[in-house]
DRENKOLTI-971918 format. One record per residue: y, z, x of N, C-alpha, C in turn. Coordinates in steps of 0.05 Angstrom, whole numbers, plus 5000, padded with zeros to 4 digits. Each point is the difference from the previous one (the first is absolute). Layout:
YZXYZXYZX/...
***
This chain:
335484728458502250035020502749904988/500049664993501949964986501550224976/499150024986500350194976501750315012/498450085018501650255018501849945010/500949685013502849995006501049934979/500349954985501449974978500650234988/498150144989501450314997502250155018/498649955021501550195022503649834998/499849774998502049904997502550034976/499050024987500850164968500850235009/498450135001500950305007502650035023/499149785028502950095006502749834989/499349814986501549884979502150164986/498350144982501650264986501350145012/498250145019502350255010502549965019/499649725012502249875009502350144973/499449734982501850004971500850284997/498550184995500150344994501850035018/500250045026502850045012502649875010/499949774972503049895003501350114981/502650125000500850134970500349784983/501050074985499249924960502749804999/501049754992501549885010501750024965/502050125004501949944975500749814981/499049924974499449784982502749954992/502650105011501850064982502349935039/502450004997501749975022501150325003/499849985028501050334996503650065011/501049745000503050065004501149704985/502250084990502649814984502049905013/501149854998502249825021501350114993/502550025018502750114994501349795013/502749965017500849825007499349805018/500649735003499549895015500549925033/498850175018501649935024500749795023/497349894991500349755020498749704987/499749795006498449774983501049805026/497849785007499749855005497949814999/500549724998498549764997499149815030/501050065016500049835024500849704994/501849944977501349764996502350025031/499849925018501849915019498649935028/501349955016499349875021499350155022/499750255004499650175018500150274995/499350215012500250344995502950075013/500750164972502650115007499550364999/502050025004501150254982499550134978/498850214993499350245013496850035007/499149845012497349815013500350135028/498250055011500450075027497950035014/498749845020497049945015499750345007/497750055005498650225015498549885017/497549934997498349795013499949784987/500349825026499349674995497249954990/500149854977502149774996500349904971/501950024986500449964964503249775005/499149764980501649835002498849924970/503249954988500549864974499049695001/497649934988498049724997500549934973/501649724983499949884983500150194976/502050164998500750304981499150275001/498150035021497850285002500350075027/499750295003499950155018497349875014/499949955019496549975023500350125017/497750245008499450165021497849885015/500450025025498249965019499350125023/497750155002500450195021499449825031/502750115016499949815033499850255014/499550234998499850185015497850095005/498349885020497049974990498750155029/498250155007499350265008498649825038/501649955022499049905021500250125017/497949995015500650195030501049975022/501250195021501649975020498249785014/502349835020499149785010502149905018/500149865015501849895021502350125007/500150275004502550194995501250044971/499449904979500150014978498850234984/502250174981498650294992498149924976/498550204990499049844977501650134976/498749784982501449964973498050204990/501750154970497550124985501349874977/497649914988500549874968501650134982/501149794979500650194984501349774971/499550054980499449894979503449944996/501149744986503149895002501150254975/502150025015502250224978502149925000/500650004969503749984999501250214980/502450055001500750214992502750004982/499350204973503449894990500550284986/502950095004500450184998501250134974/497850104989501750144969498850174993/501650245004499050224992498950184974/498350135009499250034965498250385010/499750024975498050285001498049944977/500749894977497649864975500749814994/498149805010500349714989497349804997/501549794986499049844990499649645029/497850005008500449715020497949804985/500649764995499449734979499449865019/496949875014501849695016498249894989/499449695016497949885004498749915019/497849974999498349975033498449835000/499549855021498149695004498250165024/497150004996499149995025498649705012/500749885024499649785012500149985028/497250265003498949955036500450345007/501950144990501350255000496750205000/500350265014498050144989500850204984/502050065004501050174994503249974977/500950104979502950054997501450214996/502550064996500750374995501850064998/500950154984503550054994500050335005/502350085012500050305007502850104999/499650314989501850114998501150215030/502549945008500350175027502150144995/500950265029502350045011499950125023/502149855012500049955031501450215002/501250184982501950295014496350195001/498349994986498550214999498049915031/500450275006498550055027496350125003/499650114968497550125004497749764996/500649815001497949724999500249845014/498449815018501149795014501049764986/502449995016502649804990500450004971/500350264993500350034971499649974983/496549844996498449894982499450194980/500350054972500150094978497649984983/499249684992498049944974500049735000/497449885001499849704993498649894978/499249774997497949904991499249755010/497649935008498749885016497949794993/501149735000497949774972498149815024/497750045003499149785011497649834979/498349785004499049814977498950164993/498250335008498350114980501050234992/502150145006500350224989502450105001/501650184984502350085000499950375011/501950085019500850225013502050094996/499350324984503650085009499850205021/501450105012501050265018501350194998/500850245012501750095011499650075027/501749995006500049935033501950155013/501550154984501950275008498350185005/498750124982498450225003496549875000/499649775014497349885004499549845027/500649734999498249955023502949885026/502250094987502550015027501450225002/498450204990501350335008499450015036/502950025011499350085027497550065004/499950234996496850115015497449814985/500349904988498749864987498849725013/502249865010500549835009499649925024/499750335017500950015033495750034998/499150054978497550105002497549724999/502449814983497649705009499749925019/502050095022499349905027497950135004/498750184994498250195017497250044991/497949805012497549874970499350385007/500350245005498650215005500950174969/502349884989501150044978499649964972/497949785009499949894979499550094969/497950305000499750004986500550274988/502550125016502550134982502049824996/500349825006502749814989498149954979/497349804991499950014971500850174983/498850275006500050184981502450074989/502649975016502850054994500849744987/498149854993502149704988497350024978/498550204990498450024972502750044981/500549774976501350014985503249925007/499749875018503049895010499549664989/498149904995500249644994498150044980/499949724986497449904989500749664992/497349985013498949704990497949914977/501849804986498349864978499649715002/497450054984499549645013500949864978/501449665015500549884992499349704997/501449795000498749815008502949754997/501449885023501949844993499349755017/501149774981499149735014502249875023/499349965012501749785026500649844981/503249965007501349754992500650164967/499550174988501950104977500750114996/502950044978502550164999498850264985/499850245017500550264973501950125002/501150124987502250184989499350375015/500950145007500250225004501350184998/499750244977502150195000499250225013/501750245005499750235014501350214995/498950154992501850174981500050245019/502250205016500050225007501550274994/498450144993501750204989499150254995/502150175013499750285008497350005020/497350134997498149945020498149875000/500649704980497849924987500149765000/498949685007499749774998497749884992/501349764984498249874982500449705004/498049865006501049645006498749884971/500749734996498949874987499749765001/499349754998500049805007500049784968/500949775002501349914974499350224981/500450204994500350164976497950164993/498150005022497450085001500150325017/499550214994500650245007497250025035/501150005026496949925011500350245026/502250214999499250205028501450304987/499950145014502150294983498550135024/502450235011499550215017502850174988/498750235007501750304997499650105030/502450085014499450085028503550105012/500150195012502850154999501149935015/499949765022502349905011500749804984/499349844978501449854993503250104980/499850274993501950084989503350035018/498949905028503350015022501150014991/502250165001503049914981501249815002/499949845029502349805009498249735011/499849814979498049675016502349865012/500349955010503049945007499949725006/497049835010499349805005498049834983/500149724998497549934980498749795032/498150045004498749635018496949924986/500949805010497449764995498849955016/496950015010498949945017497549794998/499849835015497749844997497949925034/497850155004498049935016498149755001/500249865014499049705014502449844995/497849794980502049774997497949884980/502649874971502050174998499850144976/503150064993499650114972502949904990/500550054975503049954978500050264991/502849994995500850134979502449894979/501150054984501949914976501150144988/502250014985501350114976499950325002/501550135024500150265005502250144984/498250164987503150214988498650324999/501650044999500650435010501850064972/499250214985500550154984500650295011/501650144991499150315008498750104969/498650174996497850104985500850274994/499250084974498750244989497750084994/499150135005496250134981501249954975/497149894985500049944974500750244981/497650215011500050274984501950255018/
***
């Protein structure tokens, strides 16, 4: 019996692996200028920083997210709350680029940096492309033409949906496993460009998706997001990018 789960385990082992694409050994976009850089050397969030959801506050040089928007139900005349993981938002626009930070997870389940624009209407709130780090595994998206396409979106409400909304988000993400420690610093780059993203972590090549909303013409927004409590981030800078080849 043992021995059969173990096989059987293997087997879906692999074919997991078999349908993550092939992750690029090589960077698939080049810096071009630099558009934004920050260290969180100062005393508080300024400019061009701007909350979405509470709650991100500058702690002893680093960005700290903490999610307070936490999912409770109506009660004493009180409406309810629906959760929702802390967002902040900073505004620099790009169509191929390059995003560098660093990230602490400490209590956080989640962390995530995303590309938006709030003029585009065919997605909810103009979500574009992310990538998505929790302690075991790294995620990227597209979320234009995947899991916040209007109809897309209007269809998770509806568990009768469920399983044509999968089928329309086959090949819109992929997750790879990872493994990061509480309480230490990694590095993260994110390379986007034309319809194609690639993360890596200290210098280590670890997600890649090809998927046609990420090619938007217009990101117009970068945010950071962190679910529970808590998480860091550090040393943010934005490049705009070219494909290599």
């Amino acid at each position: 019996m043992r021995s059969t789960l173990v096989v059987s385990l293997l087997l879906t082992s692999a074919a997991f692996a078999a349908d993550l694409p092939v992750i690029p050994s090589e960077a698939i976009a080049k810096k071009k200028e630099l558009l934004f850089s920050e260290d969180f050397e100062r005393a508080e969030l300024a400019k061009p920083w701007g909350p979405v959801v509470p709650t991100f506050v500058v702690e002893n040089g680093v960005l700290k997210g903490t999610q307070t928007r936490i999912t409770t139900p109506a009660e004493d005349g009180k409406p309810a709350i629906v959760g929702h993981a802390a967002v902040i938002g900073n505004d620099t626009p790009t169509k191929d680029s390059i995003i560098e930070f660093k990230f602490r997870f400490d209590g956080a389940t989640a962390l995530s940096a995303e590309l938006d624009d709030r003029q585009y209407k065919g997605s909810h709130y103009g979500h574009i492309c992310r990538v998505v780090l929790t302690p075991k595994d790294v995620t990227l998206r597209d979320e234009r033409d995947g899991s916040m396409r209007n109809d897309i979106y209007e269809m998770s409400k509806d568990p009768t949906k469920k399983e044509e909304r999968n089928q329309l988000l086959v090949g819109r993400s992929a997750t790879f496993p990872a493994a990061f420690e509480v309480g230490k610093w990694y590095t993260l780059v994110l390379e986007t460009v034309q319809d194609t993203m690639r993360a890596s972590v200290d210098g280590k090549p670890v997600a890649f998706l090809k998927s046609s909303g990420i090619a938007h013409e217009t990101k117009s927004k970068v945010e950071f997001g962190c679910a529970g409590k808590d998480g860091y981030f550090d040393d943010v800078k934005i490049w705009n990018a070219e494909a290599t080849k």
